[in-house]
SEPA-640823 format. One line per 10 residues: for each residue y, x, z of C-alpha. Coordinates in nm, 3 decimals. Each point is the difference from the previous one (the first is absolute). Layout:
// residues N
Y,X,Z ~ ...
// end
This chain:
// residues 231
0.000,0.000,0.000 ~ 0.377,0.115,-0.081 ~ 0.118,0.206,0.270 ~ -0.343,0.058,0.190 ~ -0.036,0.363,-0.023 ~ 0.327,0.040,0.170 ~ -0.076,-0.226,0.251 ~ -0.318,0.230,0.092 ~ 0.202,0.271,0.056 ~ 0.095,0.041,0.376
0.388,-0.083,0.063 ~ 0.091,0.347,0.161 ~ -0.109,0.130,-0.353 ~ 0.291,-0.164,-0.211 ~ 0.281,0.235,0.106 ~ 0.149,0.244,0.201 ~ -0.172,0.330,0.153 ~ -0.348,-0.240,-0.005 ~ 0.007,-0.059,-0.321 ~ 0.067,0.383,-0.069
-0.300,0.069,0.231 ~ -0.233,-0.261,-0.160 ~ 0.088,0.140,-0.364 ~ -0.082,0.362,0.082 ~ -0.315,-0.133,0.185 ~ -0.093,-0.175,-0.408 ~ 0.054,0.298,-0.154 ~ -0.153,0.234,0.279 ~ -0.347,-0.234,-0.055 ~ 0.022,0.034,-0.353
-0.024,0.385,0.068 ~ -0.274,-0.008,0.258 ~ -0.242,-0.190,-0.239 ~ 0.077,0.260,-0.310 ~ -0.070,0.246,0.292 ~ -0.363,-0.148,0.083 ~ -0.102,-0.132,-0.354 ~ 0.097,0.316,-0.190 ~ -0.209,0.199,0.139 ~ -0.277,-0.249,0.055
-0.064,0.003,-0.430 ~ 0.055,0.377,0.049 ~ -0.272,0.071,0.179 ~ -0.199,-0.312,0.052 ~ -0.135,0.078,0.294 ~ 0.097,0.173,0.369 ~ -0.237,0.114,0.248 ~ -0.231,-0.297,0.074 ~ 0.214,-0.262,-0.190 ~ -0.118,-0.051,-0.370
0.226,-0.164,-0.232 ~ -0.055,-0.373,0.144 ~ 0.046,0.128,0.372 ~ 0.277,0.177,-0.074 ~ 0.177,-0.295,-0.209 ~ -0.054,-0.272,0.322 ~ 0.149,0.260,0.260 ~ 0.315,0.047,-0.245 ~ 0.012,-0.400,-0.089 ~ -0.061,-0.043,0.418
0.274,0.248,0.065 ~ 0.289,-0.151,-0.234 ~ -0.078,-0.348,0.139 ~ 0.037,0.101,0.380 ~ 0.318,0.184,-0.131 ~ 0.113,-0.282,-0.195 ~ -0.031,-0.240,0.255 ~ 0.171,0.222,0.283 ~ 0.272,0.009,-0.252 ~ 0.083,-0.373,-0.106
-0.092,-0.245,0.313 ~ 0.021,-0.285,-0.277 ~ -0.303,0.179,-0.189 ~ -0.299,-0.175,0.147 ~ 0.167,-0.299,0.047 ~ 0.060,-0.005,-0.306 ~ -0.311,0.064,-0.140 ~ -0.137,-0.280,0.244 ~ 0.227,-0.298,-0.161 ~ -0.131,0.104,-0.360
-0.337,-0.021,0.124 ~ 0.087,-0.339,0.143 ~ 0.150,-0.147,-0.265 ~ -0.195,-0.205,-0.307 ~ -0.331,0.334,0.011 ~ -0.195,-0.223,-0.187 ~ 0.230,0.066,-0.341 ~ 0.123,0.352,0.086 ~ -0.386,0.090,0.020 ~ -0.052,-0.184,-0.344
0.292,0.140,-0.155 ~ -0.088,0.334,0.126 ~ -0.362,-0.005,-0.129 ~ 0.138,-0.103,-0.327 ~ 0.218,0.268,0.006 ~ -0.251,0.254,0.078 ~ -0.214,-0.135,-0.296 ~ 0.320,0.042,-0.273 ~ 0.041,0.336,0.131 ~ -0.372,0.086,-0.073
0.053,-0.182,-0.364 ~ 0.335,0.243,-0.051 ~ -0.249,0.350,0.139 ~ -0.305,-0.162,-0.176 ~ 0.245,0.030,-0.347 ~ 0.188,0.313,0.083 ~ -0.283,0.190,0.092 ~ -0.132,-0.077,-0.355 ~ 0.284,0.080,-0.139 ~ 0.077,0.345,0.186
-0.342,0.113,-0.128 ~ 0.092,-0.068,-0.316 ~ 0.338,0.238,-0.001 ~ -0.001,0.208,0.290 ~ -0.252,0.287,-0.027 ~ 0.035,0.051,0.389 ~ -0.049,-0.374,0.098 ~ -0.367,-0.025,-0.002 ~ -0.038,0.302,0.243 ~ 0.299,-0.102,0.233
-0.139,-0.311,0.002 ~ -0.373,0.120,0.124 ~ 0.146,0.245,0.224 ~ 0.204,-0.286,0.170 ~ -0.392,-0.103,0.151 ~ -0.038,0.340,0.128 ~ 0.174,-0.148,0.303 ~ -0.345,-0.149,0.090 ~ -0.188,0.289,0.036 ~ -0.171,0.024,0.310
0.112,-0.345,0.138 ~ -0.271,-0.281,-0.007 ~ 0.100,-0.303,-0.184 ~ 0.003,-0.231,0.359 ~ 0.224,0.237,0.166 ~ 0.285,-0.021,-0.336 ~ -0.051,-0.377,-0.030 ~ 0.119,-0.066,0.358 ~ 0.253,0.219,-0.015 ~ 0.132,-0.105,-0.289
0.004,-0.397,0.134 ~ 0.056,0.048,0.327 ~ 0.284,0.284,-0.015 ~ 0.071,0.144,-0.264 ~ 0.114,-0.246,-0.238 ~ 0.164,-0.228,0.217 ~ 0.159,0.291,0.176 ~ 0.116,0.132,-0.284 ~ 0.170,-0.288,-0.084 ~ 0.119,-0.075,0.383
0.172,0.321,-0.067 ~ 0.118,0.078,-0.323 ~ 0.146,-0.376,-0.067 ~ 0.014,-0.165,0.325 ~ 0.215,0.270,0.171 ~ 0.100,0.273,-0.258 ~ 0.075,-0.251,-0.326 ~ 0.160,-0.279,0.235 ~ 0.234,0.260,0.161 ~ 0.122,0.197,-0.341
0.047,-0.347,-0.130 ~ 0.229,-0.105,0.304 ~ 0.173,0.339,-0.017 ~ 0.028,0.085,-0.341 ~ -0.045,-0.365,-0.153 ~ -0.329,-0.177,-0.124 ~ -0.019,0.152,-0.343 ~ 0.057,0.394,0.111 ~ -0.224,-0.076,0.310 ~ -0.287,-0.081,-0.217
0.068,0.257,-0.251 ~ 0.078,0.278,0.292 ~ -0.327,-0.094,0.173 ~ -0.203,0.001,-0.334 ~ 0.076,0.289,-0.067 ~ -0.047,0.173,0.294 ~ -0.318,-0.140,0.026 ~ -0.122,0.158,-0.334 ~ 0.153,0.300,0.083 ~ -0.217,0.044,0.348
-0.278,0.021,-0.237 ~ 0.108,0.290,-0.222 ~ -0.152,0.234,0.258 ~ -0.353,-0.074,-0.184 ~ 0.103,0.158,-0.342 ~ -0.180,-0.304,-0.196 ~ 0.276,-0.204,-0.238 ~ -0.250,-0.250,-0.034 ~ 0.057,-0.037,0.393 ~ 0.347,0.011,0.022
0.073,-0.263,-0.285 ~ -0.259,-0.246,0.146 ~ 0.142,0.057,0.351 ~ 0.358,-0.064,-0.194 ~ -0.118,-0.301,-0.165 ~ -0.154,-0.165,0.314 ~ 0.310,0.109,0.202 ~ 0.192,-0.162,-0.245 ~ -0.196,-0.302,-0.059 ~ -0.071,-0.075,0.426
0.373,0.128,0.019 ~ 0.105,-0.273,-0.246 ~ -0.222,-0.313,0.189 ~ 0.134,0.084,0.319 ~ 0.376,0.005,-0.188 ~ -0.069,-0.320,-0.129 ~ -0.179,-0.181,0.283 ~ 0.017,0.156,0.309 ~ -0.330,-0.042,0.158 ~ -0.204,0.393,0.117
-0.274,-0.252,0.036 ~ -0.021,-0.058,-0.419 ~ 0.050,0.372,-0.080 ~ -0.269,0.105,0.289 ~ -0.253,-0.229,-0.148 ~ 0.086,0.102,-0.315 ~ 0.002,0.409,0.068 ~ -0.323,-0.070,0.207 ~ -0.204,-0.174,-0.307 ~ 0.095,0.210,-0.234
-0.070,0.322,0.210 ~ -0.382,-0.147,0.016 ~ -0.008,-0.118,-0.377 ~ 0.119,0.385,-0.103 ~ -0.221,0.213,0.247 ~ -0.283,-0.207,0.068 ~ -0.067,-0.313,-0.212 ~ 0.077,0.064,-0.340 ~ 0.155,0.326,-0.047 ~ 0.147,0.161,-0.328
-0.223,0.291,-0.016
// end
């Protein structure tokens, strides 16, 4: 609804030295998770954390942070799930399935042009290695995906688009989100990180709900890695 994202954002945030303090802690967030997901497609792995480990204790991190942050956060997140689930779970598995349509084509296509995209592509399910196919499923539903989404458009996206306007918020956070992937060194990752960004970006422009784009994220994470993947 007009107005709504504003109205989630907590008073002592719209001006003065809070709102000074609230921006820097946006931007400050934005810089923590580039810190931990860098390094994460880097190296993959750290000590006894594999790649899917690793991921949930960065997702778990920025959501403790983001909620310390912005005291409207859970709340917030709370009302959307409140509010008409039955459609934003609909909408959001009907999202996930256009997005598969859109990789199904463009993955096709790639092959077709880009010399490199059938390797980046394969090497993007080297991630499983040495996880069993339980352990990424749960994490995928139960943390990953929606706390990907909990983060990157319930708190980052809705607080660019409050500070720097809904269009550059969604762009901003996009991008940044593609760009946390570069540490990989697969274009094939980077643009389909980009194009999801951009796509879950654009749903949660249009209709507000991290409920849709969790769904969404969540069903298409399984579709790609374990139900029907493009390798």
């Amino acid at each position: 609804m007009p107005g709504e994202e504003n109205s989630l954002i907590p008073p002592f945030s719209k001006g003065g030295i809070f709102a000074s303090q609230a921006n820097r802690g946006d931007l400050t967030l934005a810089l923590i998770a580039a810190l931990l997901f860098v390094p994460l497609f880097i190296f993959r792995s750290v000590g006894p954390f594999d790649f899917w480990w690793w991921m949930s204790v960065n997702i778990t991190a920025l959501i403790v942070l983001g909620n310390l942050s912005d005291k409207s956060y859970f709340p917030s997140v709370l009302s959307d799930m409140r509010s008409r689930p039955v459609w934003k779970i609909g909408v959001g598995v009907l999202a996930a399935i256009l997005l598969y349509g859109i990789f199904f084509a463009g993955n096709w296509i790639s092959r077709q042009i880009l010399p490199f995209a059938g390797p980046d592509i394969s090497r993007v399910y080297d991630f499983k290695e040495g996880a069993s196919t339980l352990r990424v499923i749960l994490l995928m539903t139960l943390l990953i995906g929606p706390g990907e989404e909990y983060f990157w458009r319930g708190f980052l996206q809705r607080r660019f688009q409050t500070r720097f306007g809904r269009g550059a918020g969604w762009l901003l956070t996009s991008t940044l989100y593609a760009f946390v992937h570069a540490g990989s060194g697969n274009t094939m990752l980077v643009l389909a990180a980009a194009v999801c960004g951009f796509f879950w970006g654009y749903l949660y422009l249009r209709l507000r709900s991290v409920l849709l784009v969790a769904v969404s994220h969540t069903l298409w994470d399984l579709l790609v890695f374990v139900v029907v993947s493009y390798q």
